[in-house]
PASE-808146 format. One line per 5 residues: number of its first residue (from 0); for each residue x, y, z of N, C-alpha, C. Coordinates in nm, 4 decimals. Layout:
<nodes>
NUM) X,Y,Z,X,Y,Z,X,Y,Z | ...
</nodes>
This chain:
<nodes>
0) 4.8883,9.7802,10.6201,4.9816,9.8791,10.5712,5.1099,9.8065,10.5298 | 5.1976,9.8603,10.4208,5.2596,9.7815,10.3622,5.3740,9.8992,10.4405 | 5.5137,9.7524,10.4490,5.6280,9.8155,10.4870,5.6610,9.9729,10.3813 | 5.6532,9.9458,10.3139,5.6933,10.1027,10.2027,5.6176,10.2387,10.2871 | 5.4673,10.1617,10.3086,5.3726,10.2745,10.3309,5.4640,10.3156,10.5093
5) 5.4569,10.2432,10.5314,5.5060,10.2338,10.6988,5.5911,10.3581,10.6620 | 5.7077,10.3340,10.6055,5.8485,10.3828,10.6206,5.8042,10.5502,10.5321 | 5.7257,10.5951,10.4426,5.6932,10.6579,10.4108,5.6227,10.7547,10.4980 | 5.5345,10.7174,10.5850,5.4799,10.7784,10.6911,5.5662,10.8114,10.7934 | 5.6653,10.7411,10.8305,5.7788,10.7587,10.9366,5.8406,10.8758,10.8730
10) 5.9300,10.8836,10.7651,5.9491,10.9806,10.6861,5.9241,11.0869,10.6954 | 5.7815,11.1080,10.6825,5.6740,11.2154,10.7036,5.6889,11.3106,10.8062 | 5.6712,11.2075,10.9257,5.6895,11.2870,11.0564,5.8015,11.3260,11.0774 | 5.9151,11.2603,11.0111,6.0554,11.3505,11.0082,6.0660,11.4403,10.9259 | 5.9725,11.4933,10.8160,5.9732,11.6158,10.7327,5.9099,11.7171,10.8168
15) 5.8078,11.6981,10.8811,5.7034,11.7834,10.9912,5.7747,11.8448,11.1466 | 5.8900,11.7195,11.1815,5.9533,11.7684,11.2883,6.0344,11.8403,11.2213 | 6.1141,11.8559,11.0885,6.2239,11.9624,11.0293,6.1831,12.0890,11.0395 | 6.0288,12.0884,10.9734,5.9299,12.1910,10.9563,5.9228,12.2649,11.0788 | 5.8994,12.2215,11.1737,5.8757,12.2696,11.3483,6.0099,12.3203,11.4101
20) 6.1005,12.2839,11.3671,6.2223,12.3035,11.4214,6.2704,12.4456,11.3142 | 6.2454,12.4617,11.1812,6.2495,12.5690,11.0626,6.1740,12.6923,11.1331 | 6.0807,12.6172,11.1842,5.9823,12.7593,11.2173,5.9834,12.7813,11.3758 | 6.0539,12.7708,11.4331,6.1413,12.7694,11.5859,6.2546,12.9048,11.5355 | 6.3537,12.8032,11.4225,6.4238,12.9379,11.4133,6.3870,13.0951,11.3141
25) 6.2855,13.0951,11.2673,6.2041,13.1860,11.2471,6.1495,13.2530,11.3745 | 6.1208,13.2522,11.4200,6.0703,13.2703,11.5553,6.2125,13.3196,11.6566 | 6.2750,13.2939,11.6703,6.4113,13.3295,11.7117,6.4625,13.4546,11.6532 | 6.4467,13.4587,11.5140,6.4524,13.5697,11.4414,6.4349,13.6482,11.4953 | 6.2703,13.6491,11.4727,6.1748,13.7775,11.5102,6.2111,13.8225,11.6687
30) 6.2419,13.7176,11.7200,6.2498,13.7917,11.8606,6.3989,13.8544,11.9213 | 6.4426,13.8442,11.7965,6.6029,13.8964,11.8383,6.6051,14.0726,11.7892 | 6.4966,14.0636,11.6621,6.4795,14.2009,11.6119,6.3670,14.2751,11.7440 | 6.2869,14.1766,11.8243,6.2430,14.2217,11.9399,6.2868,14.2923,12.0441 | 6.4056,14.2129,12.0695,6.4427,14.2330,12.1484,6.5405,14.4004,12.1142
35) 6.5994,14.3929,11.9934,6.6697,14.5074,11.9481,6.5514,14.6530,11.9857 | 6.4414,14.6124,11.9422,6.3265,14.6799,11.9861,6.3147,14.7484,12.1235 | 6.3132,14.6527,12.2048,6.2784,14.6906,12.3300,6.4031,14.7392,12.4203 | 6.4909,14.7016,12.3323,6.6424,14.7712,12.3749,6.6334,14.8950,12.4110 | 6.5778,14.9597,12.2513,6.5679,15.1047,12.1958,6.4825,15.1982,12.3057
40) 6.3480,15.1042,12.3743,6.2539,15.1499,12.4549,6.2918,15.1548,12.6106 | 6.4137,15.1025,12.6150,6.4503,15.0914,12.7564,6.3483,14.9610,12.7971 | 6.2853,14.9003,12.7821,6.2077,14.7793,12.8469,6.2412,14.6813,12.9034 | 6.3216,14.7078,13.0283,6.4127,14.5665,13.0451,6.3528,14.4556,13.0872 | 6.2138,14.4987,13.1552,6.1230,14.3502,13.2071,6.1183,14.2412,13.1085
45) 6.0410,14.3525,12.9794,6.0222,14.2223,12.8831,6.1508,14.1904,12.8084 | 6.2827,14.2781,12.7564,6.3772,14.2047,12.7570,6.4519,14.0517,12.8170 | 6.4071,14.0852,12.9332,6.3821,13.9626,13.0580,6.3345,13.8415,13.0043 | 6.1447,13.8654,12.9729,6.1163,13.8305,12.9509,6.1058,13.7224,12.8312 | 6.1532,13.8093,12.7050,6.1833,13.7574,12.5789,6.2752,13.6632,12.6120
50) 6.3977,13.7171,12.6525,6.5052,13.5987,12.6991,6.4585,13.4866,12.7564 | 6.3811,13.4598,12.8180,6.3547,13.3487,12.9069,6.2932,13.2815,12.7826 | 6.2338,13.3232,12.6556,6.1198,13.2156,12.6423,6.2033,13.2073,12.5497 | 6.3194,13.3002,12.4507,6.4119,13.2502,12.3549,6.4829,13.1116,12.4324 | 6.5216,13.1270,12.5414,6.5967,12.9897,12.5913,6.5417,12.8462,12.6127
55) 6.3998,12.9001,12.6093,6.3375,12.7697,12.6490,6.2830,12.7270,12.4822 | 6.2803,12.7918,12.3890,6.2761,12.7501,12.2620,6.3795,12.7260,12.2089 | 6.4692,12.7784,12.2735,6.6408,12.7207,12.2231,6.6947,12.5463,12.2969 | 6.5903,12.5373,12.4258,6.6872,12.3995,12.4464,6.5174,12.3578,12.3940 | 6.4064,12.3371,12.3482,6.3466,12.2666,12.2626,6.3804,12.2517,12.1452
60) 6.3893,12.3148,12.1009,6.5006,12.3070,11.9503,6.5783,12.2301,11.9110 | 6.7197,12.2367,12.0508,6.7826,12.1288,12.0163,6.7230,11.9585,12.0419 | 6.6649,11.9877,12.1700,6.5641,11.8173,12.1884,6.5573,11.8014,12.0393 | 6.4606,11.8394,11.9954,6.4106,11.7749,11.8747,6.5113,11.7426,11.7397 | 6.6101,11.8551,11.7425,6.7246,11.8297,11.6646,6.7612,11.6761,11.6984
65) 6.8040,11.6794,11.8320,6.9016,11.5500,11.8559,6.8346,11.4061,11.8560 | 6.6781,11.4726,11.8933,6.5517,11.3378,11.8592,6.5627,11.2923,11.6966 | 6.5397,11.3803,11.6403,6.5165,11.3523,11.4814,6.6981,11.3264,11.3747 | 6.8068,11.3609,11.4653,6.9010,11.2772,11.3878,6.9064,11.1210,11.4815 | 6.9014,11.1548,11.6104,6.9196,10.9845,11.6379,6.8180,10.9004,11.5536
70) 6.7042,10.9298,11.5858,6.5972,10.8521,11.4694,6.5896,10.8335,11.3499 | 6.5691,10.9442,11.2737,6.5987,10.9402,11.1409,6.7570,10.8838,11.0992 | 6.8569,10.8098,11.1368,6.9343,10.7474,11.1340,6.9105,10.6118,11.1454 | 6.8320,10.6222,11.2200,6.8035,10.4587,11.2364,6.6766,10.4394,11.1992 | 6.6476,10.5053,11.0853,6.5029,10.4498,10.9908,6.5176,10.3800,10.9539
75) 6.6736,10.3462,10.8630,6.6779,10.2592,10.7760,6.6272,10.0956,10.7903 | 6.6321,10.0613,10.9203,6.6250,9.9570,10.9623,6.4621,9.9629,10.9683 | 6.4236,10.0628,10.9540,6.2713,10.0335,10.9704,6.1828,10.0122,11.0942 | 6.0378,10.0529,11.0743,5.9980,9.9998,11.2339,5.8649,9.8872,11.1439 | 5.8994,9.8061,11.1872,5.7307,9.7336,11.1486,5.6893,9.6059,11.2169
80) 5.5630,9.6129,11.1803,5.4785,9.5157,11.3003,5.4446,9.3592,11.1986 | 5.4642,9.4138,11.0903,5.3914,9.3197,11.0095,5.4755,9.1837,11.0491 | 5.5899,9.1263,11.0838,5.6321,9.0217,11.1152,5.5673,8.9415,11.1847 | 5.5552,9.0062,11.2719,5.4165,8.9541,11.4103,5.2721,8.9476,11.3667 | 5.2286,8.9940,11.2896,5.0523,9.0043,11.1672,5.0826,8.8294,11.1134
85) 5.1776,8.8224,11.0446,5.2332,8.6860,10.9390,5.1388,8.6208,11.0029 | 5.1675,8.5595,11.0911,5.0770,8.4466,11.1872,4.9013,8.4822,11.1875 | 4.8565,8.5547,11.1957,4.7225,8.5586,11.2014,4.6645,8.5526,10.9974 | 4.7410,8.5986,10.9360,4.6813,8.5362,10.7920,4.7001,8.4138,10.7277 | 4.7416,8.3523,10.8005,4.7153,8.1901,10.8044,4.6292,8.1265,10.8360
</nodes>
């Protein structure tokens, strides 16, 4: 694999974690109009409920936020193995 391809694929998985984190707050959405929902119904268990799992998708969220700017910051430098390969195509 050629450094380009490398860094292209790295890339990748930082377009896919954006993607996951896009559709987190989609999901947040829906459950806020949920929750407006179950307001209306008096339902306070699953109000409860909803809350708990909005929070635990809210501090995953940020993980991955703060994963994918520390990283994707320091792509530039690249990750590659091929330095260490050099020696065996000789």
């Amino acid at each position: 694999m050629s450094r380009r391809e490398a860094m292209i694929r790295f890339e990748q998985r930082f377009a896919l974690l954006r993607e996951v984190i896009a559709g987190y707050r989609i999901q947040l959405q829906k459950m806020e109009q949920e929750v407006v929902e179950l307001f209306a119904t008096n339902q306070l268990s699953a109000i409860s409920a909803c809350m708990s799992e909005r929070q635990r998708i809210v501090s995953l969220m940020n993980r991955l936020e703060q994963f994918v700017r520390k990283w994707e910051s320091g792509a530039d430098t690249g990750i590659t193995h091929e330095p260490k390969r050099e020696h065996l195509n000789t």
